[in-house]
N, C-alpha and C positions, 0 to 999 in steps of 0.2 A: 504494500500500500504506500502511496507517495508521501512522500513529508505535508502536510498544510502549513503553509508561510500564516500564519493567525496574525504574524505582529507588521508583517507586510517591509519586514526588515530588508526586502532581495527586488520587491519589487513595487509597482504604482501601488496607489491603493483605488480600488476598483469604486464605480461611482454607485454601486449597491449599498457598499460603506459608507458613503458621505454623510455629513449630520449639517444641521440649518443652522441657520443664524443663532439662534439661542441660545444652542447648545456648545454652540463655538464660542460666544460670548463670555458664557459661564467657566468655561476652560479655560481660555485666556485671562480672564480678571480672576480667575482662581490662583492663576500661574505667577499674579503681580503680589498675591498678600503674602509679603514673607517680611518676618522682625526687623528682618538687615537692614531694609530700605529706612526705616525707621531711622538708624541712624545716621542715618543722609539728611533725614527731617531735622534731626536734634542739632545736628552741624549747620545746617539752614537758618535754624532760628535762631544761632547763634552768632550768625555772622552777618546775617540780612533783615535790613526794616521789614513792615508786612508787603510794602511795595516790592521790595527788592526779590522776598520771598513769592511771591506770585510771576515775577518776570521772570527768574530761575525756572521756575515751575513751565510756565508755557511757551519761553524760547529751549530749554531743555525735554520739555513731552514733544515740542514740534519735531527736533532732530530726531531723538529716537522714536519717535510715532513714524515717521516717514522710512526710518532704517528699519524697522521691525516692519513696517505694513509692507513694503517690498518685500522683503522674504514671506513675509506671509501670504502674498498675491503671488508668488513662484512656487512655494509648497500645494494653494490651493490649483493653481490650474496644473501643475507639470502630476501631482499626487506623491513627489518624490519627499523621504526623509533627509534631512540636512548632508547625512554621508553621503546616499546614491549623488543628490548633487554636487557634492565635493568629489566626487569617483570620477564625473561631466568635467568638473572645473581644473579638479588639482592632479587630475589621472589617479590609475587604479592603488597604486603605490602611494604616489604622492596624496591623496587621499587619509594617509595614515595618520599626518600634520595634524590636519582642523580635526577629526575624530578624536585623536590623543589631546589635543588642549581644551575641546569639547566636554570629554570624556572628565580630565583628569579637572578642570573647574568646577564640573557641575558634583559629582563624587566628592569636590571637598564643600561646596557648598551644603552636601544632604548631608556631611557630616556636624557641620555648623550651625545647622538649622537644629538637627539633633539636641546637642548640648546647648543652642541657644531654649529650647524647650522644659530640656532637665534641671539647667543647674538653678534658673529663679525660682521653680518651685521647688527642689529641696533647699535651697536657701529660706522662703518665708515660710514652708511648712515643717521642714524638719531641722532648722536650724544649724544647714549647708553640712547635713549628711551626705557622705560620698558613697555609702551605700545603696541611700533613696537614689542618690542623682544618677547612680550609675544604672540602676535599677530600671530608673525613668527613662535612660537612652538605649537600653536593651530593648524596653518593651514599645518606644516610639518608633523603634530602628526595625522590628519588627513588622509593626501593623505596616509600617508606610512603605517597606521593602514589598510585601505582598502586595497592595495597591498597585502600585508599580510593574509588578509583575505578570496581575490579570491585562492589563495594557490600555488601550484609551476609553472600555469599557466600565471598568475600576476609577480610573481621573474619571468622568463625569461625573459619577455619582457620587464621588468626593467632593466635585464644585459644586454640584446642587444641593448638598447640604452645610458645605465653608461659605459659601460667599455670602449667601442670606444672613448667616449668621454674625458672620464676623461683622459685612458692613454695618447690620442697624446696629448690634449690640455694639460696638467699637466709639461709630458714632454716638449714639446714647452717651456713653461713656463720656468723649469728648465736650460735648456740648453740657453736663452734668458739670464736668471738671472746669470747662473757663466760666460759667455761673454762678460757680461756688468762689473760685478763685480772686486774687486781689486785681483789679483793676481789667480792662476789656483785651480782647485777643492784639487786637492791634496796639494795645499801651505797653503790652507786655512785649511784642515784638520789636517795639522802640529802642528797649533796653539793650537790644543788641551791637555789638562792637562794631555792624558796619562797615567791616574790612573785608569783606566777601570782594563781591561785587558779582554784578548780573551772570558776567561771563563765568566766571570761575562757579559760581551757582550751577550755571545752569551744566559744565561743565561734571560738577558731580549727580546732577540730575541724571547725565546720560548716562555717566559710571557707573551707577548704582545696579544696572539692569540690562546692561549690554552685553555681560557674558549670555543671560536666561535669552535674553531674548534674541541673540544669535541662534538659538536652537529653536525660534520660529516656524520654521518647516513640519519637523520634525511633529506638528501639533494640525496645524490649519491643512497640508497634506487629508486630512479627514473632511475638510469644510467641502459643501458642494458645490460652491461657486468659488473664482477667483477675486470678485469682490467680495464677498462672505468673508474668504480670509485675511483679505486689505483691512476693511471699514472695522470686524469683530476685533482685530490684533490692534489699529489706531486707536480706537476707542477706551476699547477696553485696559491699554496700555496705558493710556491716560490718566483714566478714572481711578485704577487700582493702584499705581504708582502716589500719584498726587494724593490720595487718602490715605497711603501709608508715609509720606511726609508730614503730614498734617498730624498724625497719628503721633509721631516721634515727635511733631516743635510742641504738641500741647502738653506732651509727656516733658517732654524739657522745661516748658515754662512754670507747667502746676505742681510736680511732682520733685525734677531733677532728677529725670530719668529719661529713658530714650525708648520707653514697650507701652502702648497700651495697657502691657499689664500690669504695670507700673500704678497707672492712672487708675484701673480699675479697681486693685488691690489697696490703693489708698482711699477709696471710696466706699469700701464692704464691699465689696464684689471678689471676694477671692474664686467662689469654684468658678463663676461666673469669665471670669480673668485665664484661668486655667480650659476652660472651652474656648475661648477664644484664642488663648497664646494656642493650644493645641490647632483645633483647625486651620490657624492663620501659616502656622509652618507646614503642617500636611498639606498645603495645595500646592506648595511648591514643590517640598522634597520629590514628594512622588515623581512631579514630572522633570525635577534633576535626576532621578536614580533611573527612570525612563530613557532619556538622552542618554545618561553614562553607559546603560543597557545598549542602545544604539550604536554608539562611538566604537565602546568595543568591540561588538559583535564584527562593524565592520573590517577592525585590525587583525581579530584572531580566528573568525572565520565560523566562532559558534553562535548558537544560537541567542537573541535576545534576553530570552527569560533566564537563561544560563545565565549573560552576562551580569542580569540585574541581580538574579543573588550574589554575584559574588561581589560585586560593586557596593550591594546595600550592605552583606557583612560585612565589608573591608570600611567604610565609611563610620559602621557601628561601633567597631573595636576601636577606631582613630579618633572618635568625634570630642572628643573632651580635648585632645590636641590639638587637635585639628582648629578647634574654637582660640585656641590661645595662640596659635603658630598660623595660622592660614590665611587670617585676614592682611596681615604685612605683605602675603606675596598679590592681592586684591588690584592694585595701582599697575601692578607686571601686566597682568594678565587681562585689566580692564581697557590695557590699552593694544594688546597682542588679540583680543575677539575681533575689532569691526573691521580690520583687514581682511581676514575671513567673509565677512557677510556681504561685504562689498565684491569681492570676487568672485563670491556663488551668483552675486548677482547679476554681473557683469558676464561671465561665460554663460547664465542662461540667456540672457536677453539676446546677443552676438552670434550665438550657437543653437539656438532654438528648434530648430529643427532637427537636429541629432540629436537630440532629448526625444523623439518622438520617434525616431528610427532605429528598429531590432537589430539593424545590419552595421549600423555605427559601433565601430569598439571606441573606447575611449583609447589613449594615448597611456605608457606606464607611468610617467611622470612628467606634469606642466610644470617646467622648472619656470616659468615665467610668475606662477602662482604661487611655489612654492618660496621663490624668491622675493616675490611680491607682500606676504608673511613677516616675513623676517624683516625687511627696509621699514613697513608696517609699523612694527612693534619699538621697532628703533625710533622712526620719529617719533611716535608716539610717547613714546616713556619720556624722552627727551625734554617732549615738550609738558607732560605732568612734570615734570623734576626742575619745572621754570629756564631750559636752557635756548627752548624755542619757546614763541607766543601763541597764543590761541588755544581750543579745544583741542584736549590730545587726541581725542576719539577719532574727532575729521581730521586730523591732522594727518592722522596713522590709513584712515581710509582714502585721500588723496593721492599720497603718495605710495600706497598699495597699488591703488587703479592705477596710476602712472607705471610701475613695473610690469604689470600683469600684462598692459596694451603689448607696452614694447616689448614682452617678454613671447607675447601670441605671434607678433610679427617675424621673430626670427625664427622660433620654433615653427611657425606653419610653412 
């Protein structure tokens, strides 16, 4: 009997599969509620008036709403997962690149979501028990590795009951917390030092969620139309991003903390706090230990579901490290993704047509892509490390796209 591809790792995904707008919506702003972003928010508020804070906000959701809706309108029409199109762009080999940085981000992210879940509630509940805490990232590292595992069946029905939840109870929360609080949202955002500035705002705006949402594809690939995966990915990226900034500056202003559960937990809302810190990291993990299932599978050649256990126990055992050691390498690696996203998207739109043709092999390695990576990340860090000026992101994707062109020209 033939193997059945379930997780559609080898090939399109058929338009039997497809899900509507809704359902896509609910997935993608599922995909945006994670703690981390939060403290992007607490750094926001801490350096930006409430004006300054708003213009980070939607000169930063415009850039990556436009980079993620692009991958998301190439996953919904081509039906391809991030790797197949990296196999098109980077060749079969050279493919290995974005998969392994893919792979090896999003694995330390589910490992950080982990321990970002365990260690505050054994801290206010068991008074920073390492047995509870560890106890807590076994059993988190658990459910959410399974999730994961049933594949994009499992993530729905995970966002259809996180997203409801988190957004009103959060906001609740929120809105609770600057009413009670001394003086108005915007008085309190005054208090900030102001040395941000828009650019550099909006700067960490994109940072915050341009590794996730490089793996775009790898989601909207299930939407039935190619606008479905545009308009659900812009949107939604927007909404779910910006309310977890908001999430972190109100936690910073009212509390002195960077979690809604922060805000929640100082308001009596402990279990209340604890369902929400819960499901707000399960909508992500899932679909980083998804991807890292992905990445790999591409590089070793096994199955998805294979990869995803081994990805989810490896993320399990590491997550408490990984929470204190991981985030430093964050700035490396937030500016080594959108060279990637930019070049999948650039070989599909150029090459479109052998995306659609059986008889097309891909090439073993686009050294023009592969090269194109690496200059990438170079400018890019460079220019976070203040040595160039501007957005590192675009920086890294500019001069990405400039190798990759000239890189197709000699090679073809």
């Amino acid at each position: 009997m033939a193997h059945v591809d379930m997780d559609y790792q080898n090939s399109a995904v058929p338009q039997s599969e497809r899900r509507g707008y809704l359902t896509m919506f609910m997935i993608m702003l599922g995909f945006t509620f994670f703690s981390a972003s939060m403290w992007t928010g607490q750094v926001l508020s801490n350096g930006l008036n409430f004006n300054g804070f708003l213009g980070a906000l939607l000169l930063g959701g415009l850039i990556l709403g436009l980079y993620t809706g692009i991958l998301g309108y190439i996953g919904a029409e081509s039906g391809l997962s991030l790797d197949l199109l990296a196999v098109r762009s980077f060749g079969i080999k050279g493919s290995y690149l974005p998969s392994a940085l893919i792979a090896f981000t999003q694995c330390g992210w589910f490992g950080v979501g982990l321990a970002m879940f365990a260690i505050p509630i054994a801290q206010a509940w068991y008074g920073n028990n390492e047995m509870v805490m560890y106890g807590l990232v076994l059993l988190a590292g658990i459910c959410m590795t399974c999730s994961a595992y049933y594949g994009i069946k499992s993530l729905t029905i995970i966002s259809y009951i996180a997203v409801p939840c988190v957004a009103i109870l959060g906001t609740a929360a929120m809105i609770i917390a600057a009413q009670q609080g001394n003086g108005t949202f915007i008085e309190n955002f005054a208090k900030s030092t102001n040395d941000l500035g828009i650019i550099g705002g909006a700067g960490l705006v994109i940072g915050s969620f341009v590794s996730g949402g490089t793996a775009t594809p790898n989601f909207t690939r299930y939407a039935k139309g190619k606008w479905t995966g545009f308009w659900t990915t812009v949107i939604a990226f927007f909404i779910g991003n910006s309310l977890m900034f908001f999430f972190g500056a109100v936690a910073n202003i009212y509390v002195g903390g960077n979690d809604i559960f922060d805000v929640m937990r100082n308001l009596g809302m402990f279990w209340t706090a604890i369902l929400v810190l819960g499901l707000n990291i399960w909508t992500t993990n899932d679909n980083a230990i998804y991807t890292t299932g992905l990445g790999l599978a591409n590089i070793t050649g096994f199955s998805k579901r294979s990869m995803v256990l081994f990805s989810g126990a490896l993320g399990t055992v590491a997550a408490v490290w990984l929470y204190w050691n991981f985030c430093g390498y964050l700035s490396i690696l937030n500016a080594t993704l959108p060279p990637i996203g930019i070049i999948l998207a650039l070989g599909y739109f150029i090459n479109k047509e052998k995306y659609n043709d059986p008889n097309s092999a891909p090439v073993t390695i686009n050294y023009g892509a592969v090269l194109g990576v690496i200059v990438g990340a170079v400018i890019g860090n460079l220019t976070s490390n203040g040595v160039l000026s501007g957005v590192p992101s675009i920086n890294a994707m500019i001069s990405a796209s400039i190798i990759y062109l000239l890189g197709n020209r000699f090679q073809n």
